[in-house]
C-alpha atoms as an extended CHARMM CRD file, in Angstrom:
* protein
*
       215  EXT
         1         1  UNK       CA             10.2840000000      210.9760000000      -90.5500000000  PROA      1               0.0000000000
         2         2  UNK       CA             13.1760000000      213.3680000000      -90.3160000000  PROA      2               0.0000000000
         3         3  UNK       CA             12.6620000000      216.7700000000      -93.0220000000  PROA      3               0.0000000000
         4         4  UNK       CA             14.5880000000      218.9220000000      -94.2850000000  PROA      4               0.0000000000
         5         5  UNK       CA             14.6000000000      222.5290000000      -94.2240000000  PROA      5               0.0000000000
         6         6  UNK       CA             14.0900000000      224.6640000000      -97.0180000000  PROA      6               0.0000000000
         7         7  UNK       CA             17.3380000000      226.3020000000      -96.9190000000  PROA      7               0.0000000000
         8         8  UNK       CA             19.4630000000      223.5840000000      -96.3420000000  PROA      8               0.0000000000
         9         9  UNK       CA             18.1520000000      221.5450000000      -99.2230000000  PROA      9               0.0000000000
        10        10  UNK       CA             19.1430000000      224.6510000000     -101.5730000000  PROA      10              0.0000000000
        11        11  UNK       CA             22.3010000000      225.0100000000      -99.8600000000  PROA      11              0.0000000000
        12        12  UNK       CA             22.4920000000      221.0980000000     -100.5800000000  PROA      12              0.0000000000
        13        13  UNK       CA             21.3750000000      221.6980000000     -104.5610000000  PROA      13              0.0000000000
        14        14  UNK       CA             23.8920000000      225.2830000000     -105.4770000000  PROA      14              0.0000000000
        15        15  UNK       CA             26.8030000000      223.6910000000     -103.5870000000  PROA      15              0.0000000000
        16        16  UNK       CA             26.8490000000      220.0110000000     -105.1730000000  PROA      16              0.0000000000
        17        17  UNK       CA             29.4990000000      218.7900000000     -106.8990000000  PROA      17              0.0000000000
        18        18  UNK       CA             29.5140000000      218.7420000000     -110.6300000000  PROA      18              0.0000000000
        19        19  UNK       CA             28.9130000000      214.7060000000     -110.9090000000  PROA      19              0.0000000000
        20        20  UNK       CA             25.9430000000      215.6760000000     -108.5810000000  PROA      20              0.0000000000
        21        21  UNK       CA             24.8860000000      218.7210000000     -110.8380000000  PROA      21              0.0000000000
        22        22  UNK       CA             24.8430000000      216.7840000000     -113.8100000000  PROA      22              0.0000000000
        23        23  UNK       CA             22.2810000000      214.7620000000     -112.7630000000  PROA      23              0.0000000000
        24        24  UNK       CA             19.6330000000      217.0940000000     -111.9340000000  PROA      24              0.0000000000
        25        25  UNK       CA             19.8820000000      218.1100000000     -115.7740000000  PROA      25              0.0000000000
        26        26  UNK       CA             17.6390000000      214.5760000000     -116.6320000000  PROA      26              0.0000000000
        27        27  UNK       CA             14.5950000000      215.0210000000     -119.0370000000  PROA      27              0.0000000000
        28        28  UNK       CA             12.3160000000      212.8660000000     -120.3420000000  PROA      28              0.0000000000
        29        29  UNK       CA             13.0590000000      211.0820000000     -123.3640000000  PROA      29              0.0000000000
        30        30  UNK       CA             10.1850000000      211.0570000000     -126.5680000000  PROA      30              0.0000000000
        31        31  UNK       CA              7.7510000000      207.9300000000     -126.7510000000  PROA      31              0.0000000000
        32        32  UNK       CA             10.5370000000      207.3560000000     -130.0160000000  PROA      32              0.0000000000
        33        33  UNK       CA             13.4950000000      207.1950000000     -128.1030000000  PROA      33              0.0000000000
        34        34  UNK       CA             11.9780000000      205.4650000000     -125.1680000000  PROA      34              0.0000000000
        35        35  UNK       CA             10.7150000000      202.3500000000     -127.2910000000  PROA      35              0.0000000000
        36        36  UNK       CA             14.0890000000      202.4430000000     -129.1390000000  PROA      36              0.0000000000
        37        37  UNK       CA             16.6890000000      202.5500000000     -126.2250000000  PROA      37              0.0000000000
        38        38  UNK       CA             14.2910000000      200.9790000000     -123.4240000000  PROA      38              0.0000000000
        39        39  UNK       CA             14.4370000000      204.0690000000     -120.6380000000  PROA      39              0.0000000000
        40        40  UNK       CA             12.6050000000      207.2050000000     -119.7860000000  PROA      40              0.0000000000
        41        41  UNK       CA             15.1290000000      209.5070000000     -119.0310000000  PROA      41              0.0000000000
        42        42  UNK       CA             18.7720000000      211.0130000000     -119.7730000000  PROA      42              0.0000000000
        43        43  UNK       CA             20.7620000000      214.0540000000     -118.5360000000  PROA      43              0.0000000000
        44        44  UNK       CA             20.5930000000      217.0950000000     -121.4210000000  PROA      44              0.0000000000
        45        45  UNK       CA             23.9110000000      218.1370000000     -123.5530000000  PROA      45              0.0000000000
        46        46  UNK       CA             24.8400000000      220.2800000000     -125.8610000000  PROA      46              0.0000000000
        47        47  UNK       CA             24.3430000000      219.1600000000     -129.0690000000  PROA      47              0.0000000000
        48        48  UNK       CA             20.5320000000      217.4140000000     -128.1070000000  PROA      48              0.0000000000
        49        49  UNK       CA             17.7550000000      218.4010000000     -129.8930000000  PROA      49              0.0000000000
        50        50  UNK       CA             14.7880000000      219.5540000000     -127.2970000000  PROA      50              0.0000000000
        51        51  UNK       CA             11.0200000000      220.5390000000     -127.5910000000  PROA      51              0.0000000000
        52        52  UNK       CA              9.6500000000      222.5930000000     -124.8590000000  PROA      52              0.0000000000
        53        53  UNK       CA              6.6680000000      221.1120000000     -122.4990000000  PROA      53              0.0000000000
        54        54  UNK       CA              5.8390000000      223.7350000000     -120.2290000000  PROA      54              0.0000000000
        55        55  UNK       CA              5.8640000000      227.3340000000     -120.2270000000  PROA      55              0.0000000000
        56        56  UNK       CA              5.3000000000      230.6310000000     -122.8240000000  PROA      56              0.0000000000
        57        57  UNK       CA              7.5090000000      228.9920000000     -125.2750000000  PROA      57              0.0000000000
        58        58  UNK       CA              5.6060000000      225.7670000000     -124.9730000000  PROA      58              0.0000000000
        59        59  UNK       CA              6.2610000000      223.8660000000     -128.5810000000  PROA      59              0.0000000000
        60        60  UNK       CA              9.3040000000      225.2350000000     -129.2290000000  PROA      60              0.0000000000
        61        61  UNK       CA             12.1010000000      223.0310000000     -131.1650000000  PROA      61              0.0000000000
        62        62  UNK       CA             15.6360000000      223.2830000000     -131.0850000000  PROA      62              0.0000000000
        63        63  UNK       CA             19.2070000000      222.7870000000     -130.7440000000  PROA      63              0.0000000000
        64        64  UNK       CA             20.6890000000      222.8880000000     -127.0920000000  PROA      64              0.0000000000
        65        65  UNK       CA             24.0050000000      225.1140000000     -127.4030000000  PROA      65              0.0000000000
        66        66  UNK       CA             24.6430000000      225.8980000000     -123.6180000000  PROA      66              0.0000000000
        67        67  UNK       CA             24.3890000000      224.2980000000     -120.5200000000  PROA      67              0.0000000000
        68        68  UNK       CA             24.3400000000      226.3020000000     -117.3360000000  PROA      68              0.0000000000
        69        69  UNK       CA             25.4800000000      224.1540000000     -114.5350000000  PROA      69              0.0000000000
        70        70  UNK       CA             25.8370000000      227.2740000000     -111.9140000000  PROA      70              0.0000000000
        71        71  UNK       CA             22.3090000000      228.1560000000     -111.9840000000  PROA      71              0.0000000000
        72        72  UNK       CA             20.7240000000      225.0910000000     -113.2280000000  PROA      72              0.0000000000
        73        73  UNK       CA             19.7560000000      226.4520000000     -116.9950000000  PROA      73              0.0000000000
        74        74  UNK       CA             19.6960000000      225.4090000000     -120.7660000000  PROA      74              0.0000000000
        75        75  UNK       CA             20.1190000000      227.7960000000     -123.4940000000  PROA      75              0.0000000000
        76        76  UNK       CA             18.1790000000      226.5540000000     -127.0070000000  PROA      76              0.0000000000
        77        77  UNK       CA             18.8530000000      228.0540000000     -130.5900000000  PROA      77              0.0000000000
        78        78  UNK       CA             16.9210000000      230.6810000000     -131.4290000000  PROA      78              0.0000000000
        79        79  UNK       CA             14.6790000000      231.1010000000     -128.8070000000  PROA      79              0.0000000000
        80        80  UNK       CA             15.7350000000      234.3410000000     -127.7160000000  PROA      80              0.0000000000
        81        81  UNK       CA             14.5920000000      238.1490000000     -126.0750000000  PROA      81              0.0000000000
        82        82  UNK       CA             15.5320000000      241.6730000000     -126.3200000000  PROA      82              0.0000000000
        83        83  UNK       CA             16.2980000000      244.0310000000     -123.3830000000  PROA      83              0.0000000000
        84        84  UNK       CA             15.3920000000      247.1130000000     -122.7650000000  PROA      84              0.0000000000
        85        85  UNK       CA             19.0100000000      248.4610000000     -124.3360000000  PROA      85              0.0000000000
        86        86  UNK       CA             18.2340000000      246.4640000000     -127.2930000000  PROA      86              0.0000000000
        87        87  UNK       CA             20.9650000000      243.8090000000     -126.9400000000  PROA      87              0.0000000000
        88        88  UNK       CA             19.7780000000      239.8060000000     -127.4940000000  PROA      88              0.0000000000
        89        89  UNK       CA             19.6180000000      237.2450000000     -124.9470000000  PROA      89              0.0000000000
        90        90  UNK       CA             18.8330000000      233.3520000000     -124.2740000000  PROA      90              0.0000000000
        91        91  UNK       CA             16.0430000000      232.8100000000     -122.2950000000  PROA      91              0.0000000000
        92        92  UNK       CA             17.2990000000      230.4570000000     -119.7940000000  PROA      92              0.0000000000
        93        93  UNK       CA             14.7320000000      227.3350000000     -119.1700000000  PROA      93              0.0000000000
        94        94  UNK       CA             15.1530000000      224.4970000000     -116.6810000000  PROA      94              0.0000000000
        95        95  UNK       CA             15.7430000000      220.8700000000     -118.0430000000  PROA      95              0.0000000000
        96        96  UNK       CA             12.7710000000      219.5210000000     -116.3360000000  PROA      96              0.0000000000
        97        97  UNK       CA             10.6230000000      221.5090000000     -118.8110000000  PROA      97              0.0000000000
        98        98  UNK       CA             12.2220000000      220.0790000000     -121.9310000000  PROA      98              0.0000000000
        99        99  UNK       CA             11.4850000000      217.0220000000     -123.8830000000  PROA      99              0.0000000000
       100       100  UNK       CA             14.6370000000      214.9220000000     -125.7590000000  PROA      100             0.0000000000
       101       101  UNK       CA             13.2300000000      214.6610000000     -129.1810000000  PROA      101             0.0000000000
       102       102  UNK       CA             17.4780000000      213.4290000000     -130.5580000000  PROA      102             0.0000000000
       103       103  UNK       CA             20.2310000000      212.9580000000     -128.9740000000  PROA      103             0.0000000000
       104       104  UNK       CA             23.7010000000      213.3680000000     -129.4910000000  PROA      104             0.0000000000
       105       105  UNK       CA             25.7170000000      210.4200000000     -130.3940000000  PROA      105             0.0000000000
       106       106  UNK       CA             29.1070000000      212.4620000000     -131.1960000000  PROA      106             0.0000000000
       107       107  UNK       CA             30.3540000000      211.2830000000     -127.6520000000  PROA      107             0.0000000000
       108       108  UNK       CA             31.7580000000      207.7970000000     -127.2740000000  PROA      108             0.0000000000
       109       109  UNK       CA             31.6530000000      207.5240000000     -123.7660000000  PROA      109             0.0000000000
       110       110  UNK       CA             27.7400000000      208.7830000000     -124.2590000000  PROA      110             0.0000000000
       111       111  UNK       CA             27.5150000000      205.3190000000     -126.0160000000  PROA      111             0.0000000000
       112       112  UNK       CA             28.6290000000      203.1730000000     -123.7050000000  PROA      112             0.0000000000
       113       113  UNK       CA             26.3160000000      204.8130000000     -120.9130000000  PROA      113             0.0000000000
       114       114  UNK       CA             22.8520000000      203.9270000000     -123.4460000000  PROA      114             0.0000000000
       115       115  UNK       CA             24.3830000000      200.4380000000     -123.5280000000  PROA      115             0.0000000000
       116       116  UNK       CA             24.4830000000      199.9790000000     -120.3730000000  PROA      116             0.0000000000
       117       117  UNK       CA             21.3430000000      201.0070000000     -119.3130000000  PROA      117             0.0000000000
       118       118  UNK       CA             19.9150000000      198.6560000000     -122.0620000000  PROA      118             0.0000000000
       119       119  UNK       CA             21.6350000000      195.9830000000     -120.5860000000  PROA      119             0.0000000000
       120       120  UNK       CA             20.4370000000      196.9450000000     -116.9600000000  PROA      120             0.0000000000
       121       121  UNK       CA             16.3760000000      197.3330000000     -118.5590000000  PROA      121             0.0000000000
       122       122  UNK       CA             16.8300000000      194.0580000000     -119.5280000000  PROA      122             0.0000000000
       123       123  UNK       CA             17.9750000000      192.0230000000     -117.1090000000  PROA      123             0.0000000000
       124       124  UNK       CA             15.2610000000      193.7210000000     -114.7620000000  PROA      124             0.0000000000
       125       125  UNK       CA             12.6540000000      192.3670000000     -117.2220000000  PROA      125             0.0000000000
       126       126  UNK       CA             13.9560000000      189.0000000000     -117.4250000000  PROA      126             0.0000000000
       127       127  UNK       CA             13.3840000000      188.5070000000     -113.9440000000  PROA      127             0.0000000000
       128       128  UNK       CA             10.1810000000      190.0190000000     -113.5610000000  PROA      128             0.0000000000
       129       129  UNK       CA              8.9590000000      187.7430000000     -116.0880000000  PROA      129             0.0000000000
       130       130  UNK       CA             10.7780000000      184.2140000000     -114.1810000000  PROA      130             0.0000000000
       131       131  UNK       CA              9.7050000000      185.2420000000     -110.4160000000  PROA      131             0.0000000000
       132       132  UNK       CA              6.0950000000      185.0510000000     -110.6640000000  PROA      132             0.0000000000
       133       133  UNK       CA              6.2030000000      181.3930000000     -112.2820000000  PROA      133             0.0000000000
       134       134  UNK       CA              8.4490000000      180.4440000000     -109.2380000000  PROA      134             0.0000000000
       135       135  UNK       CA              6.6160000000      182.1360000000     -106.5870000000  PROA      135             0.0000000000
       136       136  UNK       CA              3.2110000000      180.4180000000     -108.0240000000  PROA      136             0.0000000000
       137       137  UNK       CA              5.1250000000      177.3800000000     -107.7770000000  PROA      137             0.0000000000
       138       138  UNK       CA              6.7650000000      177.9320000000     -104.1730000000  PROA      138             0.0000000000
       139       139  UNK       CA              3.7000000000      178.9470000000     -102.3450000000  PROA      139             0.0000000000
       140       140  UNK       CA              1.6740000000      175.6490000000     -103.9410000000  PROA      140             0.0000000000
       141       141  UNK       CA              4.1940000000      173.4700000000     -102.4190000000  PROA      141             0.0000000000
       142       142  UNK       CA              4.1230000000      175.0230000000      -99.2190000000  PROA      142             0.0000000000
       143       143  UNK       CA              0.7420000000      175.1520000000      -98.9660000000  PROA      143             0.0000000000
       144       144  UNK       CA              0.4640000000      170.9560000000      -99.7880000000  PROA      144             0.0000000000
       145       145  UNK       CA              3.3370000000      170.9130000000      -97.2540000000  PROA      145             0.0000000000
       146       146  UNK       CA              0.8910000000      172.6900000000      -94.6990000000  PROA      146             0.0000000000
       147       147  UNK       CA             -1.7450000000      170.7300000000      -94.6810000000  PROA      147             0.0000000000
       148       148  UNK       CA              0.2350000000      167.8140000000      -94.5580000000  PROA      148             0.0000000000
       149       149  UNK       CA              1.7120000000      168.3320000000      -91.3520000000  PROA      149             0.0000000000
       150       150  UNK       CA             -1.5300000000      169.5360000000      -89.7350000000  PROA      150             0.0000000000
       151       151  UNK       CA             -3.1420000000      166.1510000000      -90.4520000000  PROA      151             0.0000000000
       152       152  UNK       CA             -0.3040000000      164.4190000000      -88.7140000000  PROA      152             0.0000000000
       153       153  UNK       CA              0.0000000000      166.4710000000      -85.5260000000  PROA      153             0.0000000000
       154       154  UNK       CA             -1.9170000000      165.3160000000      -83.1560000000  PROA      154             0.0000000000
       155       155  UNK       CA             -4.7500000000      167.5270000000      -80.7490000000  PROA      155             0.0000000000
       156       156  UNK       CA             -2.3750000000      168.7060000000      -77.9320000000  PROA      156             0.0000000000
       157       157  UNK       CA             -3.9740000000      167.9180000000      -74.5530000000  PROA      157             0.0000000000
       158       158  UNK       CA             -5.2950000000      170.4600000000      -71.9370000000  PROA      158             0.0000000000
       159       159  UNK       CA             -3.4490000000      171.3170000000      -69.0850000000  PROA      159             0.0000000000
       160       160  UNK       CA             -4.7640000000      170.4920000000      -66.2020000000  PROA      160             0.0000000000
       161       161  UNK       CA             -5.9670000000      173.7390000000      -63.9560000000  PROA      161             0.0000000000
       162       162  UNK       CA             -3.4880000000      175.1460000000      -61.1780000000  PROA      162             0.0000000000
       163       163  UNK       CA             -6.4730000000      174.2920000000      -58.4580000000  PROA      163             0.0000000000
       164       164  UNK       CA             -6.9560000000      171.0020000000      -58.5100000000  PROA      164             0.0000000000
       165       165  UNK       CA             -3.4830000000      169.9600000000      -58.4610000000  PROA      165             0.0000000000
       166       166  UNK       CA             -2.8160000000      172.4990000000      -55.3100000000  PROA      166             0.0000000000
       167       167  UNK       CA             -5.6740000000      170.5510000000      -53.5170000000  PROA      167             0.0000000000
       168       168  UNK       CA             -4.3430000000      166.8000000000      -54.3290000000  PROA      168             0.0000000000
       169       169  UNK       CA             -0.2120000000      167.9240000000      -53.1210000000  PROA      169             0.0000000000
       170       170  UNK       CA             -2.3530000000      169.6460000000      -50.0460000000  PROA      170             0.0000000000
       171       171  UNK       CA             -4.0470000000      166.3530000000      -48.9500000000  PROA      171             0.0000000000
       172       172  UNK       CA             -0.8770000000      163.8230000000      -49.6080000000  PROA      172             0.0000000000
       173       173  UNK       CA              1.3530000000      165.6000000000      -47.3360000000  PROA      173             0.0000000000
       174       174  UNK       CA              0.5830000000      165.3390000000      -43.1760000000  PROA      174             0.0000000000
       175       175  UNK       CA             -0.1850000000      168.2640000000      -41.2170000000  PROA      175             0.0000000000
       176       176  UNK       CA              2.7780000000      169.6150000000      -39.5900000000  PROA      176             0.0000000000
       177       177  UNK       CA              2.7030000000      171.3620000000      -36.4280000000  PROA      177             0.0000000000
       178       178  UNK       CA              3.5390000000      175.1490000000      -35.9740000000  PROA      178             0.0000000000
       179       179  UNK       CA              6.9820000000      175.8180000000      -34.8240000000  PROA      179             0.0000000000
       180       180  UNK       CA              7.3360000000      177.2960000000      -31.4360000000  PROA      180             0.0000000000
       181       181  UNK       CA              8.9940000000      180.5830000000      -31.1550000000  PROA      181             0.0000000000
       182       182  UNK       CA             12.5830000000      181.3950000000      -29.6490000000  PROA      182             0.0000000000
       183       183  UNK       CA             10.7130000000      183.1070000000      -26.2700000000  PROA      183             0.0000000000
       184       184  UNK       CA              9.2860000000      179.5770000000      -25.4380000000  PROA      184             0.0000000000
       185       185  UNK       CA             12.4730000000      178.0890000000      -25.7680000000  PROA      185             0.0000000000
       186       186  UNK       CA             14.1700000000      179.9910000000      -23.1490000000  PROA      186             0.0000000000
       187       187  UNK       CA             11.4280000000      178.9310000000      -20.7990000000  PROA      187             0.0000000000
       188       188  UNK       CA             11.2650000000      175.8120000000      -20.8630000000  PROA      188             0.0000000000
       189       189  UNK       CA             15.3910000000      175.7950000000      -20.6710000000  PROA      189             0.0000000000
       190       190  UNK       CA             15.6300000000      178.2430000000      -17.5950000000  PROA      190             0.0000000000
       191       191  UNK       CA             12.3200000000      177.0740000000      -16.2120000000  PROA      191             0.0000000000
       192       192  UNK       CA             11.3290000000      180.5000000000      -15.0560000000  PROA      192             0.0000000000
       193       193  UNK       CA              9.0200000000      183.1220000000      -16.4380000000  PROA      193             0.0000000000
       194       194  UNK       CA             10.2360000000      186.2710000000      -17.8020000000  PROA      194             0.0000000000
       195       195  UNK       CA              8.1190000000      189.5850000000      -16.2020000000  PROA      195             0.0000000000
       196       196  UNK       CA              7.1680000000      191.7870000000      -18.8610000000  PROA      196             0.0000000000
       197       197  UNK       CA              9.1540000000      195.5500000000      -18.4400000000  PROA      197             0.0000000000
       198       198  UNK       CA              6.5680000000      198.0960000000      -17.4190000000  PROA      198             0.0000000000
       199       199  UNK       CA              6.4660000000      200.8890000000      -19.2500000000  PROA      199             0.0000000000
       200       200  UNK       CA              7.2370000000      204.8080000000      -17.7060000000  PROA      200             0.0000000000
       201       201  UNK       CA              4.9480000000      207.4810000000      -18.1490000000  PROA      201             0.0000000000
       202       202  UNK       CA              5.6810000000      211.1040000000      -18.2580000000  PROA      202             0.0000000000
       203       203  UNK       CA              4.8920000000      211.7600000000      -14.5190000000  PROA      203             0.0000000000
       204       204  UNK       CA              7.2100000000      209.3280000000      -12.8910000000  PROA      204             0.0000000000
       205       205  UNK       CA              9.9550000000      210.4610000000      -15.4800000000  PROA      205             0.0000000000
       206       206  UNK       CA              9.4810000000      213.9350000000      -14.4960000000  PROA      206             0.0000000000
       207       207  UNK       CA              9.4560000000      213.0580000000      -10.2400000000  PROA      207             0.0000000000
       208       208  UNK       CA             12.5910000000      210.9350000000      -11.1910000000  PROA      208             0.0000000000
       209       209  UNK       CA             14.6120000000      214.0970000000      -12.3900000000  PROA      209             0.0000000000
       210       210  UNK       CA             13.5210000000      216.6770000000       -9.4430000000  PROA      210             0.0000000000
       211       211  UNK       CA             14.7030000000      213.8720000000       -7.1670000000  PROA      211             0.0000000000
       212       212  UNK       CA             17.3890000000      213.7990000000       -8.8380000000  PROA      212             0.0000000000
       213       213  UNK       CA             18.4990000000      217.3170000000       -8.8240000000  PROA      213             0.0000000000
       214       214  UNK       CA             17.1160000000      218.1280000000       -5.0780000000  PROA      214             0.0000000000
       215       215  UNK       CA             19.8030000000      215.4470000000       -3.7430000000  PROA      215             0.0000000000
């Protein structure tokens, strides 16, 4: 399986999009809100009221008033620190440490989204109630349907082995005689024997040359 470096993934997460940035601002809905609308999670707003999981200021309630979608970060009412030159801060905390304990309906468009998603958690459990009665259903059928066909087939015969048969083609056919090479032919045409060329060794070569250059 491919991975990903380290570096590129936070390259990936600080230089998304802000349809892409909103969506790594889910949190977990209360047990409340997940029994009422029928899912687990939602992206934060402003406006949501949020209790704190994780962290120092674990148990903390409050209003959200800020999101921070360049460095990932929600701001909550009233839970805030001094510097050092006395002046008042937020203390920024990540949505993934926050529980929704309210959300805020001000937003139409919010609306339609919790609709939907009803809709969609519905459907899903519709059909995971219907497919198991149909599988059950399916797989008994095929099953009778199995067994069925096995007790009609008949057992397949054995092939006979590649030996035997070899043997029987071997003893039905009539010995044929070896063909004659092309030498023999010429023979019997011209009638007369061909002598066999003799071979020179290195001697005679070597006489044939000095003859050769004396003359």
């Amino acid at each position: 399986m491919q991975t990903i470096k380290p570096s590129k993934q936070r390259k990936m997460l600080f230089q998304a999009a802000n349809h892409r940035r909103h969506k790594h601002f889910a949190a977990p809905l209360s047990p409340e809100l997940k029994a009422s609308h029928g899912f687990r999670a939602l992206p934060v707003r402003s406006g949501d009221s949020v209790r704190i999981m994780r962290g120092d200021q674990k148990g903390f309630e409050g209003k959200v008033t800020r999101i921070d979608q360049k460095k990932y970060r929600i701001h909550v009412e009233g839970l805030t620190r001094e510097k050092v030159d006395g002046t008042t801060i937020f203390v920024p905390i990540h949505p993934s440490k926050v529980m929704i304990t309210r959300l805020n309906l001000d937003d139409k468009w919010r609306k339609k989204i919790l609709e939907r998603k009803k809709e969609a958690r519905k459907k899903i459990e519709e059909r995971v109630e219907e497919k198991p009665l149909e599988e059950a259903i399916e797989t008994k059928e095929e099953i009778a349907k199995g067994k069925i066909a096995l007790e009609k087939k008949t057992p397949p015969k054995k092939p006979k082995r590649a030996r035997t048969i070899a043997t029987k083609k071997t003893a039905g056919k009539k010995e044929e005689k070896p063909k004659k090479r092309k030498k023999a032919k010429k023979k019997e045409e011209t009638g007369k024997e061909e002598k066999p060329k003799k071979r020179r060794t290195k001697a005679k070569r070597k006489t044939t040359r000095k003859t050769k250059g004396e003359t």
